[in-house]
Structure formats: structure tokens, C-alpha cells
ZAKOL-113693 format. One record per atom (N, C-alpha, C): x, y, z; residue in one letter. Coordinates in steps of 0.1 Angstrom, whole numbers, padded with zeros to 4 digits, always signed. Atoms other than C-alpha are relative to their C-alpha. Example, Ala and Ser with C-alpha at 12.3 -4.5 7.8 and 13.67 -1.06 7.14 Angstrom:
2
+0009-0012+0000A +0123-0045+0078A +0009+0012+0000A -0009-0011+0000S +0137-0011+0071S -0008+0011+0008S 
// end
This chain:
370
+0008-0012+0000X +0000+0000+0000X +0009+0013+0000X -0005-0012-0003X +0010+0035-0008X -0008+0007+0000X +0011-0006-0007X -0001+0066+0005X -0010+0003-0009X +0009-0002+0014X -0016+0076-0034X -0010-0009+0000X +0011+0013-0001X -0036+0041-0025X -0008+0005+0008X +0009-0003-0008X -0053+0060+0002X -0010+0010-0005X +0005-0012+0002X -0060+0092-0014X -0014-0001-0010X +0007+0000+0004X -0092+0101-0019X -0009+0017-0001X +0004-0014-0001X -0115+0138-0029X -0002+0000+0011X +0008-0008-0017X -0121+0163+0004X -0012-0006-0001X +0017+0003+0002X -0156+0162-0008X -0004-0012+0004X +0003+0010-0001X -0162+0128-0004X +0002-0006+0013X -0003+0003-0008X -0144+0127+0026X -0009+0008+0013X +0007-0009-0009X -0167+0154+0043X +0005+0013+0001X -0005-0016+0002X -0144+0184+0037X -0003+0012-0010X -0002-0013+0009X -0145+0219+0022X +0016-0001-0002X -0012+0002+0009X -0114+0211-0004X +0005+0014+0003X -0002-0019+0003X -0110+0255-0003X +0005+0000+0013X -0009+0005-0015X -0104+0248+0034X +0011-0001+0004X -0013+0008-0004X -0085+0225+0037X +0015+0001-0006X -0011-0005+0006X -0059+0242+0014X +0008+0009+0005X -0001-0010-0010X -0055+0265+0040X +0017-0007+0008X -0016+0008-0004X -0025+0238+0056X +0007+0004-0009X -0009-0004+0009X -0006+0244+0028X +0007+0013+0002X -0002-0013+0001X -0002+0282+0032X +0007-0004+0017X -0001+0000-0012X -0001+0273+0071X +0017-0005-0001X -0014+0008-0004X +0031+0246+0070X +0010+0009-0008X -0011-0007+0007X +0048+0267+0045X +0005+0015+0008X -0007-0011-0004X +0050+0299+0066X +0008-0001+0011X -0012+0003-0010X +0065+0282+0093X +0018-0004-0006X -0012+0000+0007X +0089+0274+0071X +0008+0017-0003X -0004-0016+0002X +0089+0312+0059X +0010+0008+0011X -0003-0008-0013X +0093+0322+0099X +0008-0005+0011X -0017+0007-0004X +0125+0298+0103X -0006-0008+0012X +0005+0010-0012X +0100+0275+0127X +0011-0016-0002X -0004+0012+0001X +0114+0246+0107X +0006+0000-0014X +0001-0001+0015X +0132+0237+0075X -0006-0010-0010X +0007+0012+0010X +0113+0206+0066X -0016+0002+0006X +0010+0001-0011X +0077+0200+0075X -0008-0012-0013X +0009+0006+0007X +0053+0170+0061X -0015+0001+0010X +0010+0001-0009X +0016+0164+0072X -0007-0009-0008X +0015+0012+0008X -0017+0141+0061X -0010+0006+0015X +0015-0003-0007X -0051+0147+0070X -0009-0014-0004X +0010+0012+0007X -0074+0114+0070X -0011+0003+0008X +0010-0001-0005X -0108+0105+0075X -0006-0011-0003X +0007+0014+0002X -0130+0071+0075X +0011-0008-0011X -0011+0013+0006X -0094+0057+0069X +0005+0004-0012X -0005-0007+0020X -0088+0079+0033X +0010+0009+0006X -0009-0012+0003X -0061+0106+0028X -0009+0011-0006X +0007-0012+0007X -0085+0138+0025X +0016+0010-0011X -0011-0009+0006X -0047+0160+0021X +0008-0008+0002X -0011-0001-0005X -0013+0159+0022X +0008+0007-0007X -0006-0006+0010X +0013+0176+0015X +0018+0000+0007X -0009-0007-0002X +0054+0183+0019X +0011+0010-0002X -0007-0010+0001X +0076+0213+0022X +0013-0001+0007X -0017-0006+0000X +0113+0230+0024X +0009-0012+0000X -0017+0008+0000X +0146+0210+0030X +0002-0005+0011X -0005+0008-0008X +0151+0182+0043X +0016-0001+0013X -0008+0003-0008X +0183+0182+0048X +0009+0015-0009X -0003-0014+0007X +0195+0222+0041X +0018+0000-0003X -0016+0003-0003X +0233+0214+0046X +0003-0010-0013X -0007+0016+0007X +0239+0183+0023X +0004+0009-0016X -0003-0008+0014X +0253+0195-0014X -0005-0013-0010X +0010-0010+0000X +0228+0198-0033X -0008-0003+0014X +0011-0001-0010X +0201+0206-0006X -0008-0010+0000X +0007+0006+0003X +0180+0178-0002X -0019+0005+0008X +0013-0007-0007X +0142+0188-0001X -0007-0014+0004X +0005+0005-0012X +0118+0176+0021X -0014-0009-0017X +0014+0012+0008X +0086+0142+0006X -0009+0001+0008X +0007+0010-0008X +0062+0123+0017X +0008-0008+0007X -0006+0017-0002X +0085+0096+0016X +0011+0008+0015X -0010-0007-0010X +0108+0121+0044X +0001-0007+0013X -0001+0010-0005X +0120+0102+0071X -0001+0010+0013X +0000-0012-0008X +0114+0129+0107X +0005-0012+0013X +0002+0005-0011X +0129+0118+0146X -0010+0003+0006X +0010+0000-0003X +0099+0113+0158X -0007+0006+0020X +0001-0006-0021X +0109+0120+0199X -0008-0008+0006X +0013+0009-0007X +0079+0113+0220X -0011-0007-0001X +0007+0013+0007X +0058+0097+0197X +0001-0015+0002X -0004+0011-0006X +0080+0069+0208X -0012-0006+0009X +0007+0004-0015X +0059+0066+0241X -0012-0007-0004X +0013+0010+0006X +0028+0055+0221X +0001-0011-0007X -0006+0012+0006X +0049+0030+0204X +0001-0011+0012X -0010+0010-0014X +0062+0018+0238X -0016-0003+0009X +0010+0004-0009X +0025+0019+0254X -0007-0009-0009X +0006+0009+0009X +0011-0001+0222X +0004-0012+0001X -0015+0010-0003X +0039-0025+0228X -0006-0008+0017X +0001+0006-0011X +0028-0026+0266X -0015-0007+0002X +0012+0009+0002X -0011-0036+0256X +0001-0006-0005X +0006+0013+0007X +0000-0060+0233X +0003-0011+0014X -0005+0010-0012X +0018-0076+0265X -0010-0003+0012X +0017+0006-0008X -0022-0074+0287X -0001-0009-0009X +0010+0012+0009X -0035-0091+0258X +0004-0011+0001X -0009+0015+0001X -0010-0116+0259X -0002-0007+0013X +0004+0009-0008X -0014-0124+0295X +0012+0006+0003X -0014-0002-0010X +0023-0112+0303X +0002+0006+0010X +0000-0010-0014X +0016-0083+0326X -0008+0007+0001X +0011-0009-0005X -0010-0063+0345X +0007+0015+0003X -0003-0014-0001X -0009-0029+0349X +0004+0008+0015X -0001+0000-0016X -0011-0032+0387X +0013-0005+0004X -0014+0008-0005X +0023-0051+0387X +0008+0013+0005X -0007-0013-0006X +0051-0029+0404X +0014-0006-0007X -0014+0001-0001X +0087-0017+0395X +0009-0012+0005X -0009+0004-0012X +0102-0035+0423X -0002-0018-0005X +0000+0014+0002X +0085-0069+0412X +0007-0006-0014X +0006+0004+0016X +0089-0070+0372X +0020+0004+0001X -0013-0006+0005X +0130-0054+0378X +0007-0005+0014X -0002+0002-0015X +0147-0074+0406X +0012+0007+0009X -0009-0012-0012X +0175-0047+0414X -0009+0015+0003X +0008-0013-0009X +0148-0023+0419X -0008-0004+0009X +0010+0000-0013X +0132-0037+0447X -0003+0004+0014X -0003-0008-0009X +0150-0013+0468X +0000+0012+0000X +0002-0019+0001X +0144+0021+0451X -0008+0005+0005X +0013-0012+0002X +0123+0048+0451X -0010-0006-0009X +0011+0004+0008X +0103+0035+0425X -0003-0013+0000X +0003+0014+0001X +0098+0000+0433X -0015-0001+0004X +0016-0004+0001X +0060+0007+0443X -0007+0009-0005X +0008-0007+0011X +0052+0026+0416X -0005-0013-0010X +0001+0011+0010X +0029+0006+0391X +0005+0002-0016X -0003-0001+0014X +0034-0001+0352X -0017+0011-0002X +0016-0010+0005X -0002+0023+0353X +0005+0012+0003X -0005-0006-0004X +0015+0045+0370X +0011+0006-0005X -0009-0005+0010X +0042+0049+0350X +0000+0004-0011X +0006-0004+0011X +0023+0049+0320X -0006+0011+0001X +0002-0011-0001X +0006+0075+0330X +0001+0008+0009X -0003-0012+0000X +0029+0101+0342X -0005+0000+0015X +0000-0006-0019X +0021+0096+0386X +0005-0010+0005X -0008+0010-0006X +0046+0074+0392X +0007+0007+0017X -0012-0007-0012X +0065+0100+0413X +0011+0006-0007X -0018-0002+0009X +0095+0104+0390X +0002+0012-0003X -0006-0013+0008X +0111+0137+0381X -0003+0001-0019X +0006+0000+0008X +0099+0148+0349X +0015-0001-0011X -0012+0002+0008X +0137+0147+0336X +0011-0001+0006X -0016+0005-0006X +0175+0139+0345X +0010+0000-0012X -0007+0005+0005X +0204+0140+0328X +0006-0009+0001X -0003+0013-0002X +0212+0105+0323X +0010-0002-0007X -0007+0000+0013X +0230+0110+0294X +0021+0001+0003X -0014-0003-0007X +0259+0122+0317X +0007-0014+0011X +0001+0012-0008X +0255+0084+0339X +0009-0010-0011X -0001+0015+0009X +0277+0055+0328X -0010-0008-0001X +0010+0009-0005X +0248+0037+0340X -0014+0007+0001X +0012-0004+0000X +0217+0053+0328X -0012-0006+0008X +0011+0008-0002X +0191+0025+0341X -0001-0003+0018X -0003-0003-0014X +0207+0028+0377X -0002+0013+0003X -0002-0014-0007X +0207+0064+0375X -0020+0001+0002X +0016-0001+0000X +0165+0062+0372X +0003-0006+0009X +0005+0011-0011X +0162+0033+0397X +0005+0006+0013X -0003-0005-0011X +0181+0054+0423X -0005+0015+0002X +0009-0015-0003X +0161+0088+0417X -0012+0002+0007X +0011+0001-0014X +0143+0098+0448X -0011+0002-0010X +0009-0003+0007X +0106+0104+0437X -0005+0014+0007X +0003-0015-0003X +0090+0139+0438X -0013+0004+0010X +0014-0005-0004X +0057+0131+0451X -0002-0015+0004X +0003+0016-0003X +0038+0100+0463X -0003-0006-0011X +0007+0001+0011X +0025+0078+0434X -0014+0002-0001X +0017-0008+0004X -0010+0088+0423X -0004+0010+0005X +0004-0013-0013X -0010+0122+0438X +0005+0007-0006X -0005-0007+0013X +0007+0143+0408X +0000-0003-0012X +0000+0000+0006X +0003+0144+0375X +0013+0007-0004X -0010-0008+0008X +0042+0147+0358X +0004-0006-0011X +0001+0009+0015X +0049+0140+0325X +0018-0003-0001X -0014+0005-0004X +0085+0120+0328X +0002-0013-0013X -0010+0008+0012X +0107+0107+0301X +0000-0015+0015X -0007+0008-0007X +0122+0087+0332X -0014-0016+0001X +0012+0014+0001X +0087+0063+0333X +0003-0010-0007X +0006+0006+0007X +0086+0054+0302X +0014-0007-0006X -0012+0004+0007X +0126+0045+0297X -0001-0015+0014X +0003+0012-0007X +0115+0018+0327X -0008-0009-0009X +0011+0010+0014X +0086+0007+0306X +0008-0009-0012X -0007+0006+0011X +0110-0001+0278X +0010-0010+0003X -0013+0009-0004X +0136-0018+0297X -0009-0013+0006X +0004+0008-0005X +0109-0038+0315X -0010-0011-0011X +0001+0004+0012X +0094-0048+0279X +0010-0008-0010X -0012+0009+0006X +0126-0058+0269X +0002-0013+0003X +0001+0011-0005X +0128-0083+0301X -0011-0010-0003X +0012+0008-0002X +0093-0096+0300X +0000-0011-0015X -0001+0004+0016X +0099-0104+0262X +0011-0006-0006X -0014+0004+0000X +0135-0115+0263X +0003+0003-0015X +0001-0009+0016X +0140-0093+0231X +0006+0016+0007X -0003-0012-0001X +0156-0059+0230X -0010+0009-0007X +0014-0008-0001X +0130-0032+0227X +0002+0003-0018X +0001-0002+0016X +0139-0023+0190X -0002-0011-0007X +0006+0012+0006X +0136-0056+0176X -0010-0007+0003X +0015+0002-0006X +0105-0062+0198X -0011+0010-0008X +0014-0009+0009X +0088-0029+0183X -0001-0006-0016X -0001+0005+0013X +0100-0042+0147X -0008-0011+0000X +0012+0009+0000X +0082-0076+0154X -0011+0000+0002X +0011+0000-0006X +0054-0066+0170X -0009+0012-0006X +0013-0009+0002X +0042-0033+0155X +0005+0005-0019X -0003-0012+0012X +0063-0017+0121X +0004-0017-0010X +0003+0015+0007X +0068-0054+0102X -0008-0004-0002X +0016+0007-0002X +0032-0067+0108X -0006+0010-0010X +0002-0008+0007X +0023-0033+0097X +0004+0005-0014X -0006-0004+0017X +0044-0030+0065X +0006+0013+0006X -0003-0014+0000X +0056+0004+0081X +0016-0003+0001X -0016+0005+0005X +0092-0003+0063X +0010+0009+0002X -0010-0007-0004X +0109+0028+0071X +0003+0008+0011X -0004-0001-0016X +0104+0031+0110X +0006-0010+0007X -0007+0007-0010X +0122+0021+0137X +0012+0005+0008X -0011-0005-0006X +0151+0026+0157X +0019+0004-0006X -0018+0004+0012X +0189+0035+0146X -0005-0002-0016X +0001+0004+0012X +0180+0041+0112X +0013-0008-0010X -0009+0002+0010X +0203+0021+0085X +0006+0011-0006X -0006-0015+0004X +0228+0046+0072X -0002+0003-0018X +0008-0001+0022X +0212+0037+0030X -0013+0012+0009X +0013-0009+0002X +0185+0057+0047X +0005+0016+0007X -0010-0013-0002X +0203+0086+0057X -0004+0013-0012X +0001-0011+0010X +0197+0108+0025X -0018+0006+0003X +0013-0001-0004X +0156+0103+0035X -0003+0005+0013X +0003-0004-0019X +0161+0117+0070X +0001+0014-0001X -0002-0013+0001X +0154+0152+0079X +0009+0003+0012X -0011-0003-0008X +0184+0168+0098X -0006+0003+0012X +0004-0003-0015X +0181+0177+0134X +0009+0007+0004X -0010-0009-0005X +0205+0198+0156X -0001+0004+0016X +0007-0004-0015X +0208+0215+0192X -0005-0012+0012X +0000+0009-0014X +0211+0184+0214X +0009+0005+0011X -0006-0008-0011X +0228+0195+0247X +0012-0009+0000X -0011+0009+0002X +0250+0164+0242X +0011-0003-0013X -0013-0004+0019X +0265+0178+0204X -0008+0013+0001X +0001-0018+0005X +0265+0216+0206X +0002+0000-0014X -0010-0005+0014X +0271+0224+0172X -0002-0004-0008X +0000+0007+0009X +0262+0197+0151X -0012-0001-0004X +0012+0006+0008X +0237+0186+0128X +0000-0010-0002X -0006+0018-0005X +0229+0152+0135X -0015-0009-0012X +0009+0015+0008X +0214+0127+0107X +0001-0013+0002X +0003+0014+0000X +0199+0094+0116X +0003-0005+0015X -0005+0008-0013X +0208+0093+0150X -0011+0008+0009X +0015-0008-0006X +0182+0106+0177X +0006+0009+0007X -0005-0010-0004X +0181+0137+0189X +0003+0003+0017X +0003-0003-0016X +0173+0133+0227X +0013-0007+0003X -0007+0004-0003X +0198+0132+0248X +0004-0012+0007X -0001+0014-0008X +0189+0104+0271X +0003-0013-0008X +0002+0006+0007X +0180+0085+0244X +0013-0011-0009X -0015+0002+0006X +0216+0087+0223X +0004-0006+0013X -0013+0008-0011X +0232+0077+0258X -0006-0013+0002X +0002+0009-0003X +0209+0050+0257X +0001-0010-0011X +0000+0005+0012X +0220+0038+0222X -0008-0003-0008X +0008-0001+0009X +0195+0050+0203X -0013-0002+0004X +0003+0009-0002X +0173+0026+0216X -0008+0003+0016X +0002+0002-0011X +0145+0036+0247X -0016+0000-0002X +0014-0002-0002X +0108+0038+0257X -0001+0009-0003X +0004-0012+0003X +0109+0073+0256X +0000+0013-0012X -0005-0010+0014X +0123+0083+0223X +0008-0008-0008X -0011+0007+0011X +0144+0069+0190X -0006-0005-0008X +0009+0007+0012X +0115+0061+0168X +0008+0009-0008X -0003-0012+0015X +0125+0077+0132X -0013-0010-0008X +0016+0005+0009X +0091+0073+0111X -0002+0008-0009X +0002-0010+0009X +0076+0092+0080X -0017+0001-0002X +0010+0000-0003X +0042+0099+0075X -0011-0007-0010X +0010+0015+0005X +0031+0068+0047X +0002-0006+0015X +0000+0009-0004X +0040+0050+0074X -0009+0004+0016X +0007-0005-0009X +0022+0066+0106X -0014-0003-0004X +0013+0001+0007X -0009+0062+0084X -0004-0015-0003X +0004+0012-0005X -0005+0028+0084X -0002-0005+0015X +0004+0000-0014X +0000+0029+0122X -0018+0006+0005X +0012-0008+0001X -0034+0053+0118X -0010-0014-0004X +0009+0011+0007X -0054+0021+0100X -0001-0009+0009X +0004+0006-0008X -0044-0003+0123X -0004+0001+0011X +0005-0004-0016X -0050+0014+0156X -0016+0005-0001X +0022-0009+0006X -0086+0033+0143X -0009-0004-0010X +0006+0002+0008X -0097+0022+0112X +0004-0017-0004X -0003+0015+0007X -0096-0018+0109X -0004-0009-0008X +0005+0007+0010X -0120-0023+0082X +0008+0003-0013X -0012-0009+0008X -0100+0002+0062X +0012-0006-0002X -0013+0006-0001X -0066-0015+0073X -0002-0018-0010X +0003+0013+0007X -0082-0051+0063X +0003-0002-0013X +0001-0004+0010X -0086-0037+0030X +0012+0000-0009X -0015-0004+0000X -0049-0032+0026X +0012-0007+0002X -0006+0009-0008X -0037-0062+0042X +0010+0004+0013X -0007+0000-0008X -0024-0045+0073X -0013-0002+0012X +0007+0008-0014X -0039-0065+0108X -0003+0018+0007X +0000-0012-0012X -0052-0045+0136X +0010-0002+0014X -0011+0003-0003X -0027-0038+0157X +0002-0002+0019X +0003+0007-0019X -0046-0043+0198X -0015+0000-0005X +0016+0004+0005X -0081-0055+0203X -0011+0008+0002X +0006-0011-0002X -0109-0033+0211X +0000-0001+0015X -0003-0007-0017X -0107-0035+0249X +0015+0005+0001X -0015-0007-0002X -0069-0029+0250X +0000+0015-0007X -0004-0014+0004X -0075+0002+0224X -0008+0009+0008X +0015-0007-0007X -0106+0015+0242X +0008+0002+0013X -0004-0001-0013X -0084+0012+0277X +0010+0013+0001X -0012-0004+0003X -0055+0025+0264X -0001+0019-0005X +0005-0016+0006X -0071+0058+0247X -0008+0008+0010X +0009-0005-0006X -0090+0064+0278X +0004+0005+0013X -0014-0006-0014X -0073+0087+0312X -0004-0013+0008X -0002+0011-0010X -0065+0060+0335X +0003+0005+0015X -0001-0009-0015X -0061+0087+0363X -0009+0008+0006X +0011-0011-0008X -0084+0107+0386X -0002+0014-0007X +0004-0014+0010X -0098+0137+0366X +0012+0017+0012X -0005-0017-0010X -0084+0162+0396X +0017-0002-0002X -0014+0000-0001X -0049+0150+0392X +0006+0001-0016X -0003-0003+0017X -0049+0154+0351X -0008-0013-0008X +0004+0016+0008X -0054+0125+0324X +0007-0003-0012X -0014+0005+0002X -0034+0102+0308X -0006-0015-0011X +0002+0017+0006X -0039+0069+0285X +0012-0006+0001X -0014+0009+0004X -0014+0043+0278X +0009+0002-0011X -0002-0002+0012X +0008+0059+0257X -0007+0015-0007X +0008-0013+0012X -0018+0090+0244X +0000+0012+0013X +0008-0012-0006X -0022+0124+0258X -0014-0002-0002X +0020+0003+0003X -0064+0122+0262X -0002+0018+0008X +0007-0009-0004X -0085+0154+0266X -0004+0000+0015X -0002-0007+0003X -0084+0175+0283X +0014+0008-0001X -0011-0008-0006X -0045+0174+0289X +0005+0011-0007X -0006-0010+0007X -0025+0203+0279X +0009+0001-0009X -0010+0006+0005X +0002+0184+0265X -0004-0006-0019X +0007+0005+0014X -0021+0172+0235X -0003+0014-0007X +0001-0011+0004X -0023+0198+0212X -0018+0004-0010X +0014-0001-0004X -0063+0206+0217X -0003+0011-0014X +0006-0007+0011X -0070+0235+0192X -0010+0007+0012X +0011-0006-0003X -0103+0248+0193X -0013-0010-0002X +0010+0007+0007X -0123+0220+0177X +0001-0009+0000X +0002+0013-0002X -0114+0185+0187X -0009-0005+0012X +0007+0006-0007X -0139+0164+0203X +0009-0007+0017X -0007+0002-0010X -0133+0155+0240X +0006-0022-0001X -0005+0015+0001X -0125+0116+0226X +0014+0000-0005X -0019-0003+0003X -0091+0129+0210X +0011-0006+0009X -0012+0000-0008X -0058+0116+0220X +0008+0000-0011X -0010-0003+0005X -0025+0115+0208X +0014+0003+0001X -0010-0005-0004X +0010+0128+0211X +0007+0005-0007X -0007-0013+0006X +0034+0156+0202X +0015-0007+0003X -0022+0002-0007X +0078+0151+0205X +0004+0013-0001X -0003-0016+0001X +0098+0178+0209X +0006+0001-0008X -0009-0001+0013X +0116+0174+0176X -0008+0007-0009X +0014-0007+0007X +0081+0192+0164X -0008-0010-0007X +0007+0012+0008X +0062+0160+0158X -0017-0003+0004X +0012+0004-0004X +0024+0151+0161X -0008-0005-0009X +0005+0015+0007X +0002+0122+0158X -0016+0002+0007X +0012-0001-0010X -0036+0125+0168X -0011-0001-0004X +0011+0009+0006X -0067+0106+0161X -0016+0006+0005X +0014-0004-0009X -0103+0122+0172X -0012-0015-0005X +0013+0016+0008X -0129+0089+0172X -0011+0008-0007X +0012-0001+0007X -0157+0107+0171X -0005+0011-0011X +0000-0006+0014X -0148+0132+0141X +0004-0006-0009X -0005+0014+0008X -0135+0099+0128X +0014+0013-0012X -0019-0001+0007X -0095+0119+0119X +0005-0002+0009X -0017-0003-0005X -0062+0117+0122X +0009+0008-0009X -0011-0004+0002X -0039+0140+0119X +0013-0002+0003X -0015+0001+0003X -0001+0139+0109X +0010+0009+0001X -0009-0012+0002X +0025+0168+0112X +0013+0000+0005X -0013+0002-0002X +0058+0162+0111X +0011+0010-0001X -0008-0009+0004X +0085+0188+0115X +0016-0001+0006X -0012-0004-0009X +0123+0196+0125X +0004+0011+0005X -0001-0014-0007X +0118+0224+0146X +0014-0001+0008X -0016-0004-0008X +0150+0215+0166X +0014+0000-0008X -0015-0002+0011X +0176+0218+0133X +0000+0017+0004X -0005-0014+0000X +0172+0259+0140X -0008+0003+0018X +0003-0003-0012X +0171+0274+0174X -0015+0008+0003X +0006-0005-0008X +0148+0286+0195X -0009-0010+0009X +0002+0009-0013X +0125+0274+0225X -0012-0008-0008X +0012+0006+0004X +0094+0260+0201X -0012+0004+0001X +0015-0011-0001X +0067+0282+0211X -0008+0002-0012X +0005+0000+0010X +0064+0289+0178X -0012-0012-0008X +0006+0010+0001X +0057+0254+0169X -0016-0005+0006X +0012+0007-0006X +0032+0245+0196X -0009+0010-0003X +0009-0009+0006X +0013+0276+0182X -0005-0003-0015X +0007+0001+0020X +0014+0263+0145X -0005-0012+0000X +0004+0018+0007X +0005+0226+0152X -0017+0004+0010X +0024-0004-0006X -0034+0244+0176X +0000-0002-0013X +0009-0007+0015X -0037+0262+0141X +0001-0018-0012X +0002+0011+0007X -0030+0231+0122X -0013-0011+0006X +0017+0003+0000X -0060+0213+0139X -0008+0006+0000X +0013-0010+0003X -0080+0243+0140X -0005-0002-0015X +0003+0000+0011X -0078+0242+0102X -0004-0012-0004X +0004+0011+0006X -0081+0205+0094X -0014-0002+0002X +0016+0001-0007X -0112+0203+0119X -0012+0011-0009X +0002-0011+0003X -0124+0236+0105X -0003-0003-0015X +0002-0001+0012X -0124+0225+0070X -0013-0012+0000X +0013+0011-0002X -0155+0194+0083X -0009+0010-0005X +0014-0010+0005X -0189+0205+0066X -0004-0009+0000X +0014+0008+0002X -0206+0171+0064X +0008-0012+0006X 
// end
């Protein structure tokens, strides 16, 4: 399947086409306003490609310039985490592990930390206790340096959004599975799926398809292809729960079919990729409304971290990276949007960004008439 296999008219899809042309103008000025130098996106609907489109330069440095596809290959950052929570429902379904299980039980040199009675629910979503970051990157021993970080709060009594969770998740995914977490997501979600040019540590043949990146705290100076941008991540060779996906956006769109649309995916020959209690769990806060909310893996309405707009239904979830990335499905407007960018190849704090990816659902949503 390619994405041209999906595409189908706005009109048909329920859009004003005039609209929806409006992205176009939108992704290109961030380009104009030095937000980013690449940027791709897709707009679907009952499983079709209403739009898509992509802009500027991939990779602005290389001789010649290489401009930015479809086929463009983006670090995806925290997108990861919905990889790594899809990963952790296929392991309910299977029977491997409950969500109630603890740190302390599932990792047997943590049964003396700080985090050893925190749950895998808990961790997933973000009230474990954990500091919301660390430099690990600076630890010979990143996986000790978590396991011995006091926690901030009790568990279930704060809502913090922590890399450090979800780099346990991954390592405890690894064990449960006797598989290293990259060759576990390759078997279990981007293989099955056909989605041929995600995954961890890209191959260096794909290096010319990658959009550059830059501004890691751990390479001042450099512009870094193919390798991920987060710091923790790189110290953790490439390779964690919390970050090191590289994906492009045919292939997110398959991830989009099998997670939401699985009559659509059937069609195509790609499986569904959890069953409908695990996706229905998973997409739904799993924490006390007064302390925030959280799924397995998805920002869920109404957190602030999801990037809300003005016009998505309160069923939305999803997730954003900080590399300028976002993935986000509304059920009951039956989309998903796609928006892929390299906001951290040029400086600044991203403000920008999380300002152009509202307006980017405002307009997709915005362009619905029937």
C-alpha cells in the first residue's frame, strides 16, 4: 500500500477542499518564519487521505540541498511513548503483565528504590512520582541512574509528564519479552504493519531520507542525521521507551489504519494492531480527573500536552515530540492528523511550533462540513 492508494477527494471525505488548502499556506509559513526547515503532514478521514502535502529542506546542509517528501523520514521523539504503550497492551492481551504489577516486582535490582512501588499504570501515565527529567546521558549507567532517583511526590498524587517512566517501561518490555526493545517494536508493531521505514537506529542507506536535526545538549554544534536527537535516548544507544522512533508519514498512516480504522486496514492487508478492549483502555485517562489525564501511551483530553486547538472532540488523543512532531486521532470526528516537523535543526525554544500545530488542527477540523 501507498499513501496515493489512500487518497481520496475532500468532498467525499466530508471536507470543504477550499479549506482544507489553508495547511498548505499554514506549513509553508513556518517554514517562511525559520520555525522549521522541513515539514510533512496528512489529514485522513473514515481511513482515506483527504490532504497531504510536503515542504522546504530536508536536509539544508547536504550539497545539493535535499528537499523535504512524503517519503521524508522525521525523529519522531515522543511519539516513541505511544509505540512503547502499544507494545505494553499487546503484553495485557497476551497475558504477560498487568498494569497493577510494580517496578520492584517486574526489575529485581529495583526492589529497593524509590520506584519499586510505583505501578506499570503508574508509569504509563505520568504519577509514578518520577522527576519529569534527568540527565542521564551524563551516567555511565543510565538505568541505575532512574532506579536510584528519589521520587517527587507520592505515586497517584501528581500528574508529571517523565521521560524517566517510560525509559523503565522499555527496559521492562525488553525483560518480559526476552527481546531488545527495538527488535520487539520491529516484530510486534512496524513489520506486521508494513511500516518499512520506521524504527530505531536508522540504517545509514537511509540517511539521505532523513530530515536533519540539531541543538542536542549532548553535540553543541552539530547537525545530526539518523541518529536521535534526545539526549537520554543517544546515551541510551539510540534505543528507549521514551524516544528513538524515526518514522515518516506513509508509514504513521498505516500505524493510523491499524489502531482506528480496521476495516479500512483489512482492505490493505495490514492487521489490527490491539483488540478493542486494549485500544478502548488505552485511549482512555486512566487517572483521577483532579490530578490530570493520561492513557497508555496518548495524551487524552483535556490534557494540555495534547495539542487541543479549538475543535477537537473530547475523545481525541494522541501525542506531540519535541523534535516538532504530532500524531492524533479524534474517534468521534472519525481523523487523524499527521504533522511532522524539524523544529530543533534551528534554534529557538518552540513556542512557535506548539502555536502552528493548535492552528494546524483548528484548520483540518475547520475544513469538516458534512
Amino acid at each position: 500500500m501507498k499513501l496515493a492508494d489512500l487518497v481520496k477527494p475532500p468532498k467525499s471525505l466530508g471536507f470543504d477542499a477550499v479549506r482544507l488548502t489553508l495547511i498548505d499556506g499554514l506549513i509553508a509559513r513556518g517554514i517562511e518564519d525559520n520555525l522549521y526547515p522541513a515539514g510533512s503532514y496528512v489529514v485522513m478521514r473514515h481511513g482515506m487521505v483527504a490532504a497531504h502535502g510536503a515542504f522546504g529542506l530536508a536536509q539544508p546542509d547536504a550539497e545539493p540541498p535535499i528537499a523535504a517528501s512524503m517519503d521524508t523520514i522525521f525523529d519522531m521523539a515522543s511519539v516513541t511513548k505511544s509505540m512503547t504503550g502499544t507494545l505494553l497492551m499487546q503484553c495485557i492481551e497476551e497475558g504477560k503483565l498487568q498494569l497493577s504489577q510494580t517496578v520492584g516486582s517486574l526489575l529485581p535490582e529495583a526492589e529497593a528504590s524509590p520506584v519499586a512501588h510505583s505501578t506499570l499504570r503508574q508509569l504509563a501515565t505520568h504519577t509514578s512520582g518520577l522527576p519529569a527529567w534527568k540527565p542521564l546521558y551524563k551516567s555511565k549507567s543510565p538505568l541505575d541512574e532512574v532506579l536510584h532517583t528519589p521520587l517527587e511526590t507520592e505515586p497517584n498524587t501528581k500528574y508529571t509528564y517523565s521521560d524517566l517512566g517510560y525509559i523503565l517501561i522499555g527496559e521492562i518490555l525488553a525483560r518480559v519479552n526476552a527481546m531488545p526493545l527495538d527488535k520487539l517494536a520491529h516484530q510486534k508493531i512496524y513489520a506486521p504493519l508494513g511500516m518499512k521505514q520506521s524504527g530505531y537506529n536508522p540504517e545509514r542507506s537511509l540517511y539521505p531520507m532523513i530530515a536533519a536535526t540539531g541543538h542536542s545538549r549532548d553535540r553543541e554544534g552539530e547537525k545530526i542525521i539518523g541518529v536521535v536527537h534526545d539526549e537520554n535516548a543517544h546515551g541510551l544507544g539510540g534505543i528507549a521507551g521514551h524516544a528513538g522512533l524515526f518514522s515518516n508519514a506513509p508509514d504513521m498512516c498505516r500505524f493510523a489504519l491499524a489502531l482506528q480504522y480496521p476495516a479500512a486496514a483489512s482492505h490493505v492487508g495490514i492487521p489490527p494492531i490491539l483488540g478493542t478492549a486494549a485500544g478502548r483502555t488505552s485511549q482512555h485517562s486512566l487517572i483521577d480527573a483532579h490530578i490530570g489525564s493520561h492513557g497508555v501511551g496518548w495524551f487524552v483530553w483535556p490534557n494540555p500536552y495534547l495539542p487541543l486547538g479549538d475543535l477537537l472532540s473530547h475523545s481525541a488523543f494522541g501525542h506531540s515530540g519535541f523534535t516538532g512532531t504530532l500524531f492524533v486521532i479524534d474517534p468521534e470526528m472519525d481523523v487523524t492528523l499527521i504533522l511532522l516537523t524539524n523544529r530543533v535543526y534551528n534554534t529557538g525554544d518552540g513556542a512557535g511550533v506548539l502555536k502552528l500545530r493548535r492552528l494546524f488542527v483548528n484548520v483540518a477540523l475547520g475544513a469538516i462540513v458534512g
